[in-house]
DOLOSE-845394 format. One line per field, with one value per atom (N, C-alpha, C): residue number from 1; atom name; x, y, z negated. Coordinates in pm, 1 decimal, m for minus. Example, Ala and Ser with C-alpha at 12.3 -4.5 7.8 and 13.67 -1.06 7.14 Angstrom:
pos = 1:1:1:2:2:2
site = N:CA:C:N:CA:C
east = 1319.0:1230.0:1320.0:1285.0:1367.0:1290.0
north = m569.0:m450.0:m330.0:m225.0:m106.0:3.0
up = m780.0:m780.0:m780.0:m708.0:m714.0:m787.0
END
This chain:
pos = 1:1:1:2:2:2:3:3:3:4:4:4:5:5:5:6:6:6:7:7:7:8:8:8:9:9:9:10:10:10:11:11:11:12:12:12:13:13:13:14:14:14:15:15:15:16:16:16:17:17:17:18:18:18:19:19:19:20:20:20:21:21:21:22:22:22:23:23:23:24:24:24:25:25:25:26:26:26:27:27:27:28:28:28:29:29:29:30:30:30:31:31:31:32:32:32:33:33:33:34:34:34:35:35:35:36:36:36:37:37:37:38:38:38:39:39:39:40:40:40:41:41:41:42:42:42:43:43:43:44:44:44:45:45:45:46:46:46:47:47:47:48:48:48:49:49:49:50:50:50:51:51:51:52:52:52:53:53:53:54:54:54:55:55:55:56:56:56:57:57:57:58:58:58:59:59:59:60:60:60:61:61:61:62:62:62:63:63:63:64:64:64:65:65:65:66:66:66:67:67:67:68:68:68:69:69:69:70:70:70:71:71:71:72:72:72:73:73:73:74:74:74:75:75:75:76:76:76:77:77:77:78:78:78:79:79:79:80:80:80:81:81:81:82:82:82:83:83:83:84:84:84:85:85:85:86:86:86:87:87:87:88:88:88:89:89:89:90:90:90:91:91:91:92:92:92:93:93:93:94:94:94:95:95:95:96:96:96:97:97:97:98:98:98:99:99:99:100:100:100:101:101:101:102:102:102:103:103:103:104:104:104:105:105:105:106:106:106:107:107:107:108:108:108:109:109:109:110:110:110:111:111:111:112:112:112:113:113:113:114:114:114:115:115:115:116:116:116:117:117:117:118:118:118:119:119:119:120:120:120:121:121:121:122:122:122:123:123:123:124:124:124:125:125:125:126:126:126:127:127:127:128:128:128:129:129:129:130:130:130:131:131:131:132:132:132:133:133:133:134:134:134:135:135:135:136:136:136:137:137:137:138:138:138:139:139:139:140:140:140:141:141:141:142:142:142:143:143:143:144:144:144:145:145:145:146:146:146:147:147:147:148:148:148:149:149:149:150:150:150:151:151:151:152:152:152:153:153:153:154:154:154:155:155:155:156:156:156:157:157:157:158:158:158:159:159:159:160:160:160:161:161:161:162:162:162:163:163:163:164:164:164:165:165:165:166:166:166:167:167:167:168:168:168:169:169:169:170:170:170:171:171:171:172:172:172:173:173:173:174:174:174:175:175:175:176:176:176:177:177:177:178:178:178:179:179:179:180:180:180:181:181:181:182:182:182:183:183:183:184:184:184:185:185:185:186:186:186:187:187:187:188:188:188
site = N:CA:C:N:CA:C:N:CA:C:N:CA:C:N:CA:C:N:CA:C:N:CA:C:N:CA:C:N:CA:C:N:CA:C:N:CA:C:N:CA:C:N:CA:C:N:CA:C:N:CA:C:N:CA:C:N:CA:C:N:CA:C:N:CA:C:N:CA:C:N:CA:C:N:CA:C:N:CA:C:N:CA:C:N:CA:C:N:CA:C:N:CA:C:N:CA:C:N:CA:C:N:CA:C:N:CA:C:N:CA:C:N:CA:C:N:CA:C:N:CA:C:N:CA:C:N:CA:C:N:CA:C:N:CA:C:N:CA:C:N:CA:C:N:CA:C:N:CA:C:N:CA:C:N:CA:C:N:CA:C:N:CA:C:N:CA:C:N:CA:C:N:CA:C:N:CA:C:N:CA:C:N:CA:C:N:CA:C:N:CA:C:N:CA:C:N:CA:C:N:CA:C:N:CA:C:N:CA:C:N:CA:C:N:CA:C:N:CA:C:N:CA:C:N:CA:C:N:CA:C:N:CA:C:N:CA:C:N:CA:C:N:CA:C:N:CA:C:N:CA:C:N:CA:C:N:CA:C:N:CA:C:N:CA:C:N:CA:C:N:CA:C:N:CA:C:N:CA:C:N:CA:C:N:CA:C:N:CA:C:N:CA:C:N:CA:C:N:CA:C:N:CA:C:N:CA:C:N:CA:C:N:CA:C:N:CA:C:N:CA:C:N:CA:C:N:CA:C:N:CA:C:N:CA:C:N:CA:C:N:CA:C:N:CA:C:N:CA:C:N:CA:C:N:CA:C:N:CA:C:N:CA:C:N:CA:C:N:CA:C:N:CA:C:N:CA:C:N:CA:C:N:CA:C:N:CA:C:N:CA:C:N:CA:C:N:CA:C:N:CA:C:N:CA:C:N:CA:C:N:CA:C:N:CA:C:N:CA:C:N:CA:C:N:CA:C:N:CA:C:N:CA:C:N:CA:C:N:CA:C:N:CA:C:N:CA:C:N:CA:C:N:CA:C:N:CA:C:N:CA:C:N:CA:C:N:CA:C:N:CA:C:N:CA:C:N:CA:C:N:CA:C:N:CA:C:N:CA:C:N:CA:C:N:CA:C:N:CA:C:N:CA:C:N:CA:C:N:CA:C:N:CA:C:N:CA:C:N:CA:C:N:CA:C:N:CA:C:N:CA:C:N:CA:C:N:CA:C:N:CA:C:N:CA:C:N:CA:C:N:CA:C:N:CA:C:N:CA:C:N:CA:C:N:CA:C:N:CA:C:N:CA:C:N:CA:C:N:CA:C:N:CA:C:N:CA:C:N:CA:C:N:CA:C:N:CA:C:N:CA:C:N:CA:C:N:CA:C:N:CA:C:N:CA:C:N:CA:C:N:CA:C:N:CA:C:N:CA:C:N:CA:C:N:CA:C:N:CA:C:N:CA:C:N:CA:C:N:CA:C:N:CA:C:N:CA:C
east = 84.2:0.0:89.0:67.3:147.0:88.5:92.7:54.0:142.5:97.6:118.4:136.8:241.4:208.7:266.6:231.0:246.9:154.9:137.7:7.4:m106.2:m227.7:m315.7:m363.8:m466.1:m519.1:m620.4:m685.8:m754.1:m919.4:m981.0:m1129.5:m1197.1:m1330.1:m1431.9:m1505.5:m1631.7:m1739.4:m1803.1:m1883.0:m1966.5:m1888.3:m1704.8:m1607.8:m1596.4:m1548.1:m1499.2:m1368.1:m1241.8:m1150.3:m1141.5:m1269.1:m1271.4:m1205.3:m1123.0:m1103.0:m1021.6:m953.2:m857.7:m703.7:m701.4:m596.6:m533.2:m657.5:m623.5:m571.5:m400.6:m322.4:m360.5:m289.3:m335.1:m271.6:m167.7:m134.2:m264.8:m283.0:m376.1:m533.3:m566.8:m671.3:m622.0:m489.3:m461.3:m507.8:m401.7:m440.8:m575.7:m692.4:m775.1:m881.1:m829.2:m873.6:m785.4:m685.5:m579.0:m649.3:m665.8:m718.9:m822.0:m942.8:m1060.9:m1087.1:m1009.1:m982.7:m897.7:m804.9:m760.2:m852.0:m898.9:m1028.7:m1142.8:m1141.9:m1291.1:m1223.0:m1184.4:m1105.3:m1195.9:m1341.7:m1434.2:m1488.6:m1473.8:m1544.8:m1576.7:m1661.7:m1710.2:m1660.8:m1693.2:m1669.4:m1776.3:m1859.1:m2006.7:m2014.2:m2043.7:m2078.9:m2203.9:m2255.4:m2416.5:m2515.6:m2482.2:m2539.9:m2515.0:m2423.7:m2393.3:m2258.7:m2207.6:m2123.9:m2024.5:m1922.0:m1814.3:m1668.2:m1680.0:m1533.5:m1573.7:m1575.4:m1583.5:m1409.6:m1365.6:m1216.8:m1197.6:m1245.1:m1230.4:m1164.7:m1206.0:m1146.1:m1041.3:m1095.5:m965.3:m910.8:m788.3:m645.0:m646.0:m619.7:m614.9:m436.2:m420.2:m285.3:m374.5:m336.3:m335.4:m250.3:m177.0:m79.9:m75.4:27.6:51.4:140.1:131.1:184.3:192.5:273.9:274.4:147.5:142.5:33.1:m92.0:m122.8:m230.3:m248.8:m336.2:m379.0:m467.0:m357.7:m433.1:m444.3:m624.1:m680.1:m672.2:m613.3:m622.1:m642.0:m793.6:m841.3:m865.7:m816.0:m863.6:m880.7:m920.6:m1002.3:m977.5:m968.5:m1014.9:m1055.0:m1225.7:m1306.7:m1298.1:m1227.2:m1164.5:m1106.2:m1034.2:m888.0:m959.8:m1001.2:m968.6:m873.1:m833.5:m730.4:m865.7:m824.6:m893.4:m808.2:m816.9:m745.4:m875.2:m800.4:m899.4:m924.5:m1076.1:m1098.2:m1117.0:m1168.2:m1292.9:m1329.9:m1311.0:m1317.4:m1415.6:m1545.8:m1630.8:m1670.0:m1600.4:m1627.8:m1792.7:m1838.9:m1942.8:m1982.8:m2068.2:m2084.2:m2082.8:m2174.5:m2196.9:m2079.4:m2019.9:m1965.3:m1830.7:m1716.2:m1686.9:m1738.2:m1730.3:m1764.8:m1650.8:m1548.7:m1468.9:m1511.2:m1479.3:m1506.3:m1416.6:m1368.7:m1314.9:m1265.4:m1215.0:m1180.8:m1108.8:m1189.2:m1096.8:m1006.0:m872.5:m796.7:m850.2:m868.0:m893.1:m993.6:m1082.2:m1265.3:m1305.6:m1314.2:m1390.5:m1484.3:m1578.6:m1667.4:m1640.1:m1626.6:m1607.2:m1726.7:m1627.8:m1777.7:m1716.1:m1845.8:m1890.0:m1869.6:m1762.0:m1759.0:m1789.5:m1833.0:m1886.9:m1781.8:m1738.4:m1668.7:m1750.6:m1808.6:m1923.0:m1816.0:m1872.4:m1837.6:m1832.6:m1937.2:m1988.3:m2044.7:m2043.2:m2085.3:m2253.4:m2317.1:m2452.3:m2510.5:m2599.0:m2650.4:m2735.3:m2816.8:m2903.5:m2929.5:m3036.6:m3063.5:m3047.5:m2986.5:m2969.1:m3102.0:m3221.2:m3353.3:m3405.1:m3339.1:m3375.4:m3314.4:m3190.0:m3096.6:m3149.4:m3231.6:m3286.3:m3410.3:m3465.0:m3623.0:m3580.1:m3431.5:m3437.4:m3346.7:m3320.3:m3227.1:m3382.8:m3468.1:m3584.0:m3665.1:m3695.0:m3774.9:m3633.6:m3583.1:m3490.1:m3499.9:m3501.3:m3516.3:m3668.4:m3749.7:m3910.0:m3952.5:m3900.3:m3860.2:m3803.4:m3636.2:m3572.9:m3680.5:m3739.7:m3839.0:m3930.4:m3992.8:m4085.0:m4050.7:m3909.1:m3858.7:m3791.1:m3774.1:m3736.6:m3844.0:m3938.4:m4102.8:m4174.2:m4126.7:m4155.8:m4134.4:m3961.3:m3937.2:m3913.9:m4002.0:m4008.6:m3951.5:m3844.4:m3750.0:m3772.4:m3878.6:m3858.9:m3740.2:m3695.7:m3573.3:m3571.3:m3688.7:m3712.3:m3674.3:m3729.4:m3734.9:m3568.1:m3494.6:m3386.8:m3278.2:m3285.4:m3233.4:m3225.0:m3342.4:m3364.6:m3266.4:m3269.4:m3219.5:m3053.4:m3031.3:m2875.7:m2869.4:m2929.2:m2900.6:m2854.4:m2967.8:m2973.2:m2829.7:m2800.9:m2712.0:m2552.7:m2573.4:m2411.7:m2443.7:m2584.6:m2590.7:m2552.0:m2534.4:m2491.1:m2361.9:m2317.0:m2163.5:m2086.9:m2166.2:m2093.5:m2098.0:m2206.8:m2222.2:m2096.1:m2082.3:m1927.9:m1832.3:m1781.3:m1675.0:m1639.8:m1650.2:m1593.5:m1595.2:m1715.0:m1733.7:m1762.2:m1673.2:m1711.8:m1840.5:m1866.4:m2020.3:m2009.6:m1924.7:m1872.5:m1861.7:m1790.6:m1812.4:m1960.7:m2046.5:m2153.0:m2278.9:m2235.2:m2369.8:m2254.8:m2173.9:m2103.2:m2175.6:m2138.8:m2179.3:m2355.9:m2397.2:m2549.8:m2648.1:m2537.7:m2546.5:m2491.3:m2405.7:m2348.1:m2498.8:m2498.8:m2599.4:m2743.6:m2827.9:m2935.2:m2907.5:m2788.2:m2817.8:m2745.2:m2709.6:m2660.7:m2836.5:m2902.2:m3035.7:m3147.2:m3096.5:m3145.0:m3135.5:m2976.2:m2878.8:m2939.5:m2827.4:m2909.4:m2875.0:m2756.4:m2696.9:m2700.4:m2690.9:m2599.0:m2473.6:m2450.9:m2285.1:m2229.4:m2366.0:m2353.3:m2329.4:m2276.0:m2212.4:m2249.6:m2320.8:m2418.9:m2488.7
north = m116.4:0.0:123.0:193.8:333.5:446.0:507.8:657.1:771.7:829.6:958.3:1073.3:1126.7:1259.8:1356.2:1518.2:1631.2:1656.1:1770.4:1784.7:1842.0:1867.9:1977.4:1855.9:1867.5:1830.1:1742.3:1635.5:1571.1:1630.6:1574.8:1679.9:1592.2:1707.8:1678.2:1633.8:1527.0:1558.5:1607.8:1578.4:1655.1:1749.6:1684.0:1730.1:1584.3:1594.7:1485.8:1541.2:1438.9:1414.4:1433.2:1433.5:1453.2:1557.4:1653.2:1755.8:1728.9:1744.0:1736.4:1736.8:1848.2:1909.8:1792.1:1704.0:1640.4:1496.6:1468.9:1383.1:1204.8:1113.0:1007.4:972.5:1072.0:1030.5:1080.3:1185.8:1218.3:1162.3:1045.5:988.2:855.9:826.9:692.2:743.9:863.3:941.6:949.0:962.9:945.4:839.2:766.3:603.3:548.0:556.3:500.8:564.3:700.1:787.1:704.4:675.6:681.5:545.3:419.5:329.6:298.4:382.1:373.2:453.0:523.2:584.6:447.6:390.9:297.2:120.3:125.0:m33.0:m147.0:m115.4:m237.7:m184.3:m111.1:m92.8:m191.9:m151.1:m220.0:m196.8:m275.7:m233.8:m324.1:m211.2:m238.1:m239.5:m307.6:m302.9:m321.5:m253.7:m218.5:m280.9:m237.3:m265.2:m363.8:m437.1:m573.5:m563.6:m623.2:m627.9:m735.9:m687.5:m795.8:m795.6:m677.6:m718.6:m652.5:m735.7:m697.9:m657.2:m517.3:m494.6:m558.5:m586.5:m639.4:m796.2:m834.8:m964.7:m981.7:m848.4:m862.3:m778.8:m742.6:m658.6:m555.3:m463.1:m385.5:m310.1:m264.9:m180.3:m117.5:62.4:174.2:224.3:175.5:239.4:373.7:451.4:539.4:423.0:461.6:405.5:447.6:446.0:535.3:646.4:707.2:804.3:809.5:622.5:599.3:580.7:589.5:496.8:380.1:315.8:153.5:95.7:25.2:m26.9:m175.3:m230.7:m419.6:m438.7:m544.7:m580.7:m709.2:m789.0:m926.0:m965.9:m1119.7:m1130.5:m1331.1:m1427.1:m1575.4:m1613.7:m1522.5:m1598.5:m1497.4:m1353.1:m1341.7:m1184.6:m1185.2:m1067.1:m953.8:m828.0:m686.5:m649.3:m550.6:m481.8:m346.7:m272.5:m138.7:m5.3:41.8:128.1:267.3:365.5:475.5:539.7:626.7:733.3:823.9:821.4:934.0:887.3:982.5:949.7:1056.1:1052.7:1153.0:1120.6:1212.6:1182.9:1234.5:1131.3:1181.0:1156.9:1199.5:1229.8:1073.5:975.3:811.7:729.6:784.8:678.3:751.5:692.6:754.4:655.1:718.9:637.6:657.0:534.7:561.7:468.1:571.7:531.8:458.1:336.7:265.6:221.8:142.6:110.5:m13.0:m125.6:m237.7:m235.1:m325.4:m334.4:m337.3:m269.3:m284.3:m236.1:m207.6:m239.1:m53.2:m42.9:121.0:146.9:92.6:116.3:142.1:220.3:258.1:182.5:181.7:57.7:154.6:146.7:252.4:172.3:172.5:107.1:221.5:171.0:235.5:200.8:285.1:241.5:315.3:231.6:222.0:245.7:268.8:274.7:85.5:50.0:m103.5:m177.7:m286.8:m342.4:m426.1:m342.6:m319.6:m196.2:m230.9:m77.0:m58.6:m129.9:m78.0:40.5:112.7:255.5:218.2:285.5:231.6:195.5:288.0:156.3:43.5:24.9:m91.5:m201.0:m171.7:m263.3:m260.6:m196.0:m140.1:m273.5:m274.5:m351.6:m492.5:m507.8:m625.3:m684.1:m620.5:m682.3:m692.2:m613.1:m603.6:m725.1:m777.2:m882.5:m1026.5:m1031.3:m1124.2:m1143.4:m1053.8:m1063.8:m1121.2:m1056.3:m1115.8:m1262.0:m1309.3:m1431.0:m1548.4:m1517.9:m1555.7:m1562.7:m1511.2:m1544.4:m1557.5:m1584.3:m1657.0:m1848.7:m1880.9:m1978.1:m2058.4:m1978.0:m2027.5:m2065.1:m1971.0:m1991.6:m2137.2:m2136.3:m2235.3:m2445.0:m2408.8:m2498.9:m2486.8:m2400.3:m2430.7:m2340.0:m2262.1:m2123.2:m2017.1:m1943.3:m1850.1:m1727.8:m1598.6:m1601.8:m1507.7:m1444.3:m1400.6:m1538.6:m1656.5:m1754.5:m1818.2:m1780.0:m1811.8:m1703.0:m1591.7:m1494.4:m1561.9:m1600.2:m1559.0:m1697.5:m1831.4:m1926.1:m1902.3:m1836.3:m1805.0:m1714.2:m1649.9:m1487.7:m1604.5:m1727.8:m1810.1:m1914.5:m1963.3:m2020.1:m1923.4:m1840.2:m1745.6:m1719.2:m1706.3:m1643.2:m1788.1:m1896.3:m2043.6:m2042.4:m1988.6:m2019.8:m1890.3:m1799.4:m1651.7:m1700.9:m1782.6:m1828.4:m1914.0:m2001.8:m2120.5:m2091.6:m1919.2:m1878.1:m1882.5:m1922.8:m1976.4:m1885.6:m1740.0:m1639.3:m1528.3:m1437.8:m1267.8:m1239.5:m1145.3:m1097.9:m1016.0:m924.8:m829.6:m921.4:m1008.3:m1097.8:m1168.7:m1162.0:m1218.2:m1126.0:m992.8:m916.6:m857.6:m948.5:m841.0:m969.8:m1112.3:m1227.1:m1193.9:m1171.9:m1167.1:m1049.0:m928.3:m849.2:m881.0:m911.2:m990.0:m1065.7:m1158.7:m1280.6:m1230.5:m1110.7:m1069.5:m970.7:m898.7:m825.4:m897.4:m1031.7:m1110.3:m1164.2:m1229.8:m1212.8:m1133.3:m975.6:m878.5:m840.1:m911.7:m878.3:m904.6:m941.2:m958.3:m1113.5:m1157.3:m1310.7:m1337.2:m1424.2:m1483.1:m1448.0:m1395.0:m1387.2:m1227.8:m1134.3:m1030.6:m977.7:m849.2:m783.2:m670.4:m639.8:m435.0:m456.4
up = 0.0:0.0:0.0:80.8:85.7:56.6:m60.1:m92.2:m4.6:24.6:70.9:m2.9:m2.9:m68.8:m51.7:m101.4:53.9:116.6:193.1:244.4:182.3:278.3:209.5:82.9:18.0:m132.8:m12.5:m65.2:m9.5:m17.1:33.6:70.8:m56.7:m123.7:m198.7:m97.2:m198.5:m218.5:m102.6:24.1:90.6:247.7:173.7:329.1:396.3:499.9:598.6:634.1:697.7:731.0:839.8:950.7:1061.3:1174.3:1088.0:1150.9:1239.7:1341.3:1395.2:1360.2:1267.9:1197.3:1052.9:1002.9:927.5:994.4:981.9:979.9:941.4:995.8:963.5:793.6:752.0:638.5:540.7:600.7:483.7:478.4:607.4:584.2:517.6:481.9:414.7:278.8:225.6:113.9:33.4:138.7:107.5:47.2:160.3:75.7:m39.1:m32.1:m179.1:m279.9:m246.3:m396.0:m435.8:m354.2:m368.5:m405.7:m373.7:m432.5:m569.2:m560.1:m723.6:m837.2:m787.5:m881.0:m889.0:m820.1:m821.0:m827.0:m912.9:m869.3:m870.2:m920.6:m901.6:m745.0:m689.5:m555.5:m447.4:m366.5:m301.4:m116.2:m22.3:113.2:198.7:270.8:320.4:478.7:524.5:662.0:699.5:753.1:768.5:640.4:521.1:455.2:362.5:355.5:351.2:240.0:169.3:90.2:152.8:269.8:291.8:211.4:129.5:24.1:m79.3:m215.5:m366.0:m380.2:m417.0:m436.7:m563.8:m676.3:m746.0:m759.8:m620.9:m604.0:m454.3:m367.9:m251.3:m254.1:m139.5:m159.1:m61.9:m41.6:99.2:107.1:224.5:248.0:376.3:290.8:381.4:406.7:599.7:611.5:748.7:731.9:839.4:965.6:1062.3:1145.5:1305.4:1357.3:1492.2:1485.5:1421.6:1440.5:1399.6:1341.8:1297.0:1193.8:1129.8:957.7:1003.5:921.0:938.2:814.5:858.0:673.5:712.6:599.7:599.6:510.4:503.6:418.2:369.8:277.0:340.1:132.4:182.6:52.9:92.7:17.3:54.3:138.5:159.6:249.9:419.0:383.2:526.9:532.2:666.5:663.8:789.0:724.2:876.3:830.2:993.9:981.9:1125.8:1089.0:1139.4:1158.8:1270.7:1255.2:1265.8:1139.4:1126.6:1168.4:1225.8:1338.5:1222.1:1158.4:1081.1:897.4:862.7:710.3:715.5:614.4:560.1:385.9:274.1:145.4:91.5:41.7:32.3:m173.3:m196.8:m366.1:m431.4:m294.1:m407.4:m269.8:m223.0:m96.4:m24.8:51.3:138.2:330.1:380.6:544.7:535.1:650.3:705.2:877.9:955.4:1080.1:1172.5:1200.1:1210.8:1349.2:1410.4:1556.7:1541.6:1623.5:1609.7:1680.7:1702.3:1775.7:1918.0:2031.6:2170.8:2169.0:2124.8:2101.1:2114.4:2234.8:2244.3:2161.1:2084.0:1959.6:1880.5:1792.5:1635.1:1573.5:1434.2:1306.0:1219.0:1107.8:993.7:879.8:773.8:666.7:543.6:447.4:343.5:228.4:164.9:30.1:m115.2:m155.6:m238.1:m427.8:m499.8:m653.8:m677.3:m668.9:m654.0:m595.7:m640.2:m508.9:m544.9:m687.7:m738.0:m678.5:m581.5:m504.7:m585.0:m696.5:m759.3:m841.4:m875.5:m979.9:m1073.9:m1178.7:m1335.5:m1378.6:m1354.7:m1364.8:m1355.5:m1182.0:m1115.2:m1216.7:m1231.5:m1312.0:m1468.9:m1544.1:m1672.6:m1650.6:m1537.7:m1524.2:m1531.2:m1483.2:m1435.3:m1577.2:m1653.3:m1777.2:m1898.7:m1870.6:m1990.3:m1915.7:m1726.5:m1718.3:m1753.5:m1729.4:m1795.8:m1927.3:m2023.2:m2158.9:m2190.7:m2161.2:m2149.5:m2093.1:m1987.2:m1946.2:m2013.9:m2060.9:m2198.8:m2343.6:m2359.9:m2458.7:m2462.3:m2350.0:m2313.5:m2261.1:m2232.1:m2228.8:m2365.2:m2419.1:m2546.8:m2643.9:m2638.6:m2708.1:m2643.9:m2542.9:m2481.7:m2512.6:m2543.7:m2595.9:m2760.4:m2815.4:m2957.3:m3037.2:m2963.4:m3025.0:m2995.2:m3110.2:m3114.8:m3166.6:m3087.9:m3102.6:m3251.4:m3290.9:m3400.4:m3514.2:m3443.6:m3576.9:m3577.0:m3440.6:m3418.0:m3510.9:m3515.9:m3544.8:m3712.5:m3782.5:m3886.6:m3984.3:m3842.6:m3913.0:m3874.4:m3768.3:m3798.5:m3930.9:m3950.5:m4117.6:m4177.3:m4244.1:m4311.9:m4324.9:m4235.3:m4215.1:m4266.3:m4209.4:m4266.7:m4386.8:m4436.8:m4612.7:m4688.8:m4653.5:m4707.8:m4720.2:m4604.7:m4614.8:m4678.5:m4672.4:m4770.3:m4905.5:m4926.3:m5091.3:m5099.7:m5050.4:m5005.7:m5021.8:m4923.9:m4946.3:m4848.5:m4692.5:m4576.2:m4520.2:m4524.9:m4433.2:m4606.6:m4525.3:m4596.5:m4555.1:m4682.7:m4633.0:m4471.4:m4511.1:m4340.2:m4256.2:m4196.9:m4127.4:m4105.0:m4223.8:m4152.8:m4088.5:m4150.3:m4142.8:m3959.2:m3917.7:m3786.3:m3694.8:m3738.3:m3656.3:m3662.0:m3747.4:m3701.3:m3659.5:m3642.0:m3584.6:m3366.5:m3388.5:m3243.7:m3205.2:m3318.7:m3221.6:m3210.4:m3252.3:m3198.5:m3097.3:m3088.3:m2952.5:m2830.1:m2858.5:m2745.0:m2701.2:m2788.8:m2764.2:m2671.1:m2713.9:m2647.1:m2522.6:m2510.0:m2357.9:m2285.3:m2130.2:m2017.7:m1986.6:m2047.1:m2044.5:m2230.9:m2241.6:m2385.1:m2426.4:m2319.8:m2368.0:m2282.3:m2249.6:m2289.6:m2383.7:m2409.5:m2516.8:m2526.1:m2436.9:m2461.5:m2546.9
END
């Protein structure tokens, strides 16, 4: 990966790269930044999530004149060379050119690679939770009646000596809002 540096300041928010005047170093610049700011990010092609950065690698380089993005991941490798960068407030576009290929393609570099509204994602952790206890009620556990026989269980062994009281009022604090979560082994 090659940073760049030198040159005008890279564009906010609502500018594009497009200018003429702006260099291929400084459209590498642009993506390095914008990827080291976002290291769970995402990379979208019409919509579509074809690289979680979190799990693949890229190199933005200058090269005869061009900036070139390579991206590759397990299940598969681009290499693109860049026409057009536009930064935008939730995304940057970068406008792309395959090797030979007179068409330009529009990749999106996303924050994540969850397009959802913090609502959408709010509805769907509260119907999961409602679900979860409605499955557990189901087979006999309720998680209220669950909650109450873990308290029970650590207030046995605080009497024992095996667990501090702090330790138990932290474990049965843990195990009802793992309850609450969106998995079991959530931690919000």
């Amino acid at each position: 990966m090659t940073a760049v540096t030198g040159g005008p300041p890279p564009p906010r928010a609502g500018s594009d790269c497009s200018d003429e005047r702006v260099a291929p170093e400084q459209l590498a610049k642009c993506i390095e930044d914008y990827l080291a700011e976002h290291p769970s990010a995402a990379v979208l092609e019409d919509g579509r999530v074809i690289f979680d950065m979190r799990n693949a690698r890229y190199s933005v380089t200058e090269s005869h004149g061009r900036c070139l993005l390579q991206l590759w991941s397990e299940e598969r490798n681009v290499m693109r060379t860049v026409v057009d960068l536009q930064v935008r407030a939730q995304c940057v576009r970068v406008v792309t050119r395959r090797m030979g290929a007179p068409k330009p393609q529009v990749f999106e570099l996303v924050t994540s690679s969850d397009r959802r509204t913090p609502t959408a994602r709010d509805s769907t952790r509260r119907n999961y939770q409602r679900l979860l206890e409605r499955v557990l009620a189901r087979v006999q556990y309720e998680p209220s009646d669950l909650a109450k026989r873990i308290k029970q269980a650590l207030d046995g062994k605080v009497r024992e000596g095996q667990v501090k009281p702090k330790e138990s009022v932290q474990l049965t604090d843990f195990y009802e809002q793992a309850m609450r979560g969106y998995t079991y082994l959530s931690t919000e």
